[in-house]
BAVEX-116896 format. One line per 3 residues: number of its first residue (from 1); for each residue x, y, z of C-alpha. Coordinates in nm, 2 decimals. Each point is the difference from the previous one (the first is absolute). Layout:
N
NUM> X,Y,Z; ...
! end
This chain:
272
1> 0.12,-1.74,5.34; -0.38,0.11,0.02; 0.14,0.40,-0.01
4> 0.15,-0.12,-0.37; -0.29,-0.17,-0.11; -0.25,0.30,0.06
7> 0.34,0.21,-0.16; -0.01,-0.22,-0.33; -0.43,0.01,-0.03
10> 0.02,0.42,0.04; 0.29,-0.06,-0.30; -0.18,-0.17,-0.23
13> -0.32,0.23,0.10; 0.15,0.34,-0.10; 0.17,-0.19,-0.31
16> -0.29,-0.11,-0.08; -0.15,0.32,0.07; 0.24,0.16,-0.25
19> -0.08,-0.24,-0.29; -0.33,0.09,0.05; 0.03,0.42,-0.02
22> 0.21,-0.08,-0.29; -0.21,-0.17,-0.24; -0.30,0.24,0.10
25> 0.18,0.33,0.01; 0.09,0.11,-0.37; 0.26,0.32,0.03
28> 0.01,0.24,-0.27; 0.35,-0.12,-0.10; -0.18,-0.35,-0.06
31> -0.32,0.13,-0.19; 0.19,0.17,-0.22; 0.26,-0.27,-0.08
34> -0.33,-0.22,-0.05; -0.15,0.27,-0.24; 0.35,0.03,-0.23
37> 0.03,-0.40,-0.03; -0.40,-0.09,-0.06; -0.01,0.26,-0.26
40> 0.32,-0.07,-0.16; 0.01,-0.42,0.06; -0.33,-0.09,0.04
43> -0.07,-0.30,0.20; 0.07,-0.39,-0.08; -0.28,-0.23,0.03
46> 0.03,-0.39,0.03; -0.25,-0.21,-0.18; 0.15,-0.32,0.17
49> -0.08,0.13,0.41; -0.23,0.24,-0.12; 0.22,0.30,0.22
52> 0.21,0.26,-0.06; 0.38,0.00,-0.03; 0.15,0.26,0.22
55> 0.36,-0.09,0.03; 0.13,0.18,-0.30; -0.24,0.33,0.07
58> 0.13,0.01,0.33; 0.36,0.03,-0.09; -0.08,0.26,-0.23
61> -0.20,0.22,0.24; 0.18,-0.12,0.32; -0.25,-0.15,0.21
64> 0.16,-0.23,0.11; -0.20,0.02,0.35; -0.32,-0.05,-0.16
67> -0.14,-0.35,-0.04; -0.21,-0.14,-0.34; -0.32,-0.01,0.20
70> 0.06,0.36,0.09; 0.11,0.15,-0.35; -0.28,-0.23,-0.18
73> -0.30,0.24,0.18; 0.21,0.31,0.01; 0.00,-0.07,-0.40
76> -0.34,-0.03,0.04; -0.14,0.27,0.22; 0.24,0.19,-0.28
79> -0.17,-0.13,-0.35; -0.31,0.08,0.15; 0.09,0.36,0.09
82> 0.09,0.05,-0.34; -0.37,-0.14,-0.19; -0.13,0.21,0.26
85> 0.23,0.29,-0.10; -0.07,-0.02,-0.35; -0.34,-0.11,0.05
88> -0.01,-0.33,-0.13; -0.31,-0.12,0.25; -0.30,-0.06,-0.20
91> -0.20,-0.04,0.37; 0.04,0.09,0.33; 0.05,-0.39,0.10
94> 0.31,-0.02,-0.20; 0.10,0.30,0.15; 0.03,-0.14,0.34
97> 0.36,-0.04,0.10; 0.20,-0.38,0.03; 0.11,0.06,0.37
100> 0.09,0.27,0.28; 0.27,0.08,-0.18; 0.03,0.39,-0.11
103> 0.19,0.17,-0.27; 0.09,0.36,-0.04; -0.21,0.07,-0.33
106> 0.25,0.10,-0.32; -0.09,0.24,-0.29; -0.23,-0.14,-0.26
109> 0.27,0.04,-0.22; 0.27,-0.24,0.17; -0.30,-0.21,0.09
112> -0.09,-0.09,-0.36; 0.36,-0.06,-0.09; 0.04,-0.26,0.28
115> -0.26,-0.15,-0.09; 0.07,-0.09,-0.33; 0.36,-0.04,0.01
118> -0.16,-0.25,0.29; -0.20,-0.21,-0.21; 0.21,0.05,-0.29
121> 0.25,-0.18,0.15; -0.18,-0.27,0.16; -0.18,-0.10,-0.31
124> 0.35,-0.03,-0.15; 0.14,-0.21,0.23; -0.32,-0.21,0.08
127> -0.17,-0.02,-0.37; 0.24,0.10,-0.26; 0.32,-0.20,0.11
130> -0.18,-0.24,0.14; -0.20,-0.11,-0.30; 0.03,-0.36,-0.17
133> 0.05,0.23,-0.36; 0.20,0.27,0.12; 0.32,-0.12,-0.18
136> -0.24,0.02,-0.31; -0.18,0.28,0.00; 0.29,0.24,0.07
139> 0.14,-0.17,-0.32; -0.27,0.20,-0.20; 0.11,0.38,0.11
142> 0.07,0.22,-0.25; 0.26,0.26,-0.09; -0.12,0.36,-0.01
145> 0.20,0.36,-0.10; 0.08,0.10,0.40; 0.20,-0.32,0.08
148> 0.37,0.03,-0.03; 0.17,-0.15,-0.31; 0.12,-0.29,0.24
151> -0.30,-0.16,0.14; -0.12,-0.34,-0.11; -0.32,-0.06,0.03
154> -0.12,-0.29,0.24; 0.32,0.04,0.14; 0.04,0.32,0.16
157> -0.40,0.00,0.09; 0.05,-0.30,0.15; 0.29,0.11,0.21
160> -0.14,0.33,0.07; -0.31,-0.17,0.14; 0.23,-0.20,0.23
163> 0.18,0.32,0.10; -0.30,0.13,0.12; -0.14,-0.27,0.18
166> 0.32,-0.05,0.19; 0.12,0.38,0.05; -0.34,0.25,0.00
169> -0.01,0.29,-0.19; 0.27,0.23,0.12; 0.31,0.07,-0.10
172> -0.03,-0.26,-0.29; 0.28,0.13,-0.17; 0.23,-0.12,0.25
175> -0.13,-0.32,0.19; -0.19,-0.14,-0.34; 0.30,0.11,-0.23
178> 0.27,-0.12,0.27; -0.17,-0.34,0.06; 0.25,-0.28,-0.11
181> -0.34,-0.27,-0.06; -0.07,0.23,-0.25; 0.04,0.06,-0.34
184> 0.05,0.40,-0.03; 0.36,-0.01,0.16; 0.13,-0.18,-0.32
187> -0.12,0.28,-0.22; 0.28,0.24,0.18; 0.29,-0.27,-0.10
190> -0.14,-0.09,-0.35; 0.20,0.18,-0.27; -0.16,0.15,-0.23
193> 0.00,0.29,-0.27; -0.08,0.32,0.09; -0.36,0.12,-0.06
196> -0.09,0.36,0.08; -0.34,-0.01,0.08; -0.08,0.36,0.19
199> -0.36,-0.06,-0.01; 0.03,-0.28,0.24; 0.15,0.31,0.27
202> -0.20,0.24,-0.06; -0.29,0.12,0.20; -0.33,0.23,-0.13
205> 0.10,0.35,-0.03; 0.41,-0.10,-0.01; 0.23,0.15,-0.27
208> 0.01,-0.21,-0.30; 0.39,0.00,-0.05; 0.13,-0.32,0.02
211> 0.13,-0.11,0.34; 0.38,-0.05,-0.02; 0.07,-0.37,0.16
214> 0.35,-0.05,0.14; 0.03,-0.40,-0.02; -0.22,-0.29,-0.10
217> -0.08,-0.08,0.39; -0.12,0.40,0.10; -0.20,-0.05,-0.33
220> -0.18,-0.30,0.07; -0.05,0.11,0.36; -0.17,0.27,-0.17
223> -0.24,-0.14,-0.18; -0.12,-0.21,0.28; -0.06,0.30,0.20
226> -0.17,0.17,-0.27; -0.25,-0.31,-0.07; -0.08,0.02,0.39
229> -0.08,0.37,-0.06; -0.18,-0.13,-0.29; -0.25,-0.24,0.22
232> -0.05,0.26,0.32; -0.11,0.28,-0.20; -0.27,-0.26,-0.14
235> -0.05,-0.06,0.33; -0.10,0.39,0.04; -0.27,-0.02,-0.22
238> -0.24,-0.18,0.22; 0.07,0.18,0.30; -0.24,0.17,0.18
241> 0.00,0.38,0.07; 0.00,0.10,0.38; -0.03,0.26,0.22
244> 0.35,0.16,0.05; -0.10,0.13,0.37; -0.05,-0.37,0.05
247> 0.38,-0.09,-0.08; 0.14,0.28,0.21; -0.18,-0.09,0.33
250> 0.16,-0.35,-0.03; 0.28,-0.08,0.12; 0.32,-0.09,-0.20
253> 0.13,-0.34,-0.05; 0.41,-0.03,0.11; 0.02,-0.19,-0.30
256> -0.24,0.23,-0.28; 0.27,0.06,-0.20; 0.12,-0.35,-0.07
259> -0.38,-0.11,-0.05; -0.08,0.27,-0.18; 0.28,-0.05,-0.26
262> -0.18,-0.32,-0.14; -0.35,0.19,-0.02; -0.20,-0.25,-0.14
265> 0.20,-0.22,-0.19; -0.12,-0.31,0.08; -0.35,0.04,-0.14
268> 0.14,-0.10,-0.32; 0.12,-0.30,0.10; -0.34,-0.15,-0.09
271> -0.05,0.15,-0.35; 0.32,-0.22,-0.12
! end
């Protein structure tokens, strides 16, 4: 009896053991899967606890070993790396990191992208969904000459802010689109007269023949794709230049082309 009591307490000290080198051991698997999701999803916030909400990030970047308390200062020691990064410290006591815990610095580059897609996000989900006026103000959007013949105003804004906030920033054309809360999957069963509108699918620099559109569904798909174009290369503009020795000495996300698909679209979630 005493031999399987000392059996059980060595058990539950190398389980314990194990729990322990698991949420302070970060393998390169993990960081990476951390890196695609927090520059792509953001992070969710609640204003009721006051914590962040892991259980949805975790899914997407299967952690499913790691616990809130452990990805809350990982997220940390990683927001910090990036002001420092891009040098965002205005002294050297701000500069000083939140814990022990070290991250592999990024390029500047990525760095400045995560961050704003970071606080991009947060601020929609935290201030612009959450305010008292929200069903209001997104009343008062306006139409302009890039949208596609088919978006109503308030609507669509409205939809595509909620899109956002519950999806990220990549590969919006085919969780946001494909969402069945939202509003953009009607547009595909909607009949409605044919309108060629080839400037909606082109790109700077493209032929200008008109683009031949096979059904009513490919063309609509189409001009959703093109206004996403639309918003990333507006993006562009206020990206930084960078070294490009810099970008080659890092190493390469599993995941880069996926991200890199939605460049920078959702920085123009805020100008609607």
């Amino acid at each position: 009896m005493e031999r399987r009591e000392r059996y059980d307490v060595v058990s539950r000290y190398k389980d314990e053991e194990k729990i322990q080198y698991q949420q302070s051991h970060w393998t390169r698997r993990e960081e990476s899967d951390f890196y695609r999701i927090i520059s792509t999803f953001g992070v969710e916030f609640d204003l009721f606890t006051g914590r962040y909400k892991w259980d949805r990030f975790r899914t997407l970047a299967r952690l499913e070993k790691k616990h809130d308390d452990t990805l809350t200062e990982y997220f940390q020691a990683f927001y910090h790396m990036c002001m420092r990064v891009c040098k965002k410290f205005k002294n050297d006591d701000d500069a000083l990191p939140p814990n022990n815990i070290y991250v592999e610095p990024i390029s500047e580059e990525r760095a400045s992208r995560s961050l704003a897609r970071i606080d991009l996000l947060n601020k929609i989900r935290t201030e612009t969904l959450a305010h008292p006026k929200f069903d209001e103000r997104v009343k008062l959007c306006q139409t302009s000459y890039d949208l596609p013949s088919w978006w109503i105003c308030g609507k669509h804004d409205k939809d595509l802010l909620r899109g956002a906030a519950r999806h990220g920033v990549v590969r919006t054309d085919e969780f946001i689109l494909n969402d069945p809360a939202l509003s953009f999957k009607d547009v595909f069963r909607n009949k409605r007269p044919y309108v060629n509108s080839p400037h909606f699918m082109q790109s700077p620099g493209a032929s200008q023949t008109p683009v031949k559109v096979k059904n009513k569904e490919e063309e609509t798909e189409l001009e959703i794709k093109a206004m996403i174009e639309k918003i990333k290369r507006e993006s562009n503009k206020d990206k930084s230049e960078i070294d490009p020795q810099d970008v080659k000495k890092e190493p390469v996300s599993p995941d880069k082309k996926s991200d890199d698909l939605e460049h920078d679209f959702g920085k123009d979630v805020k100008k609607k």
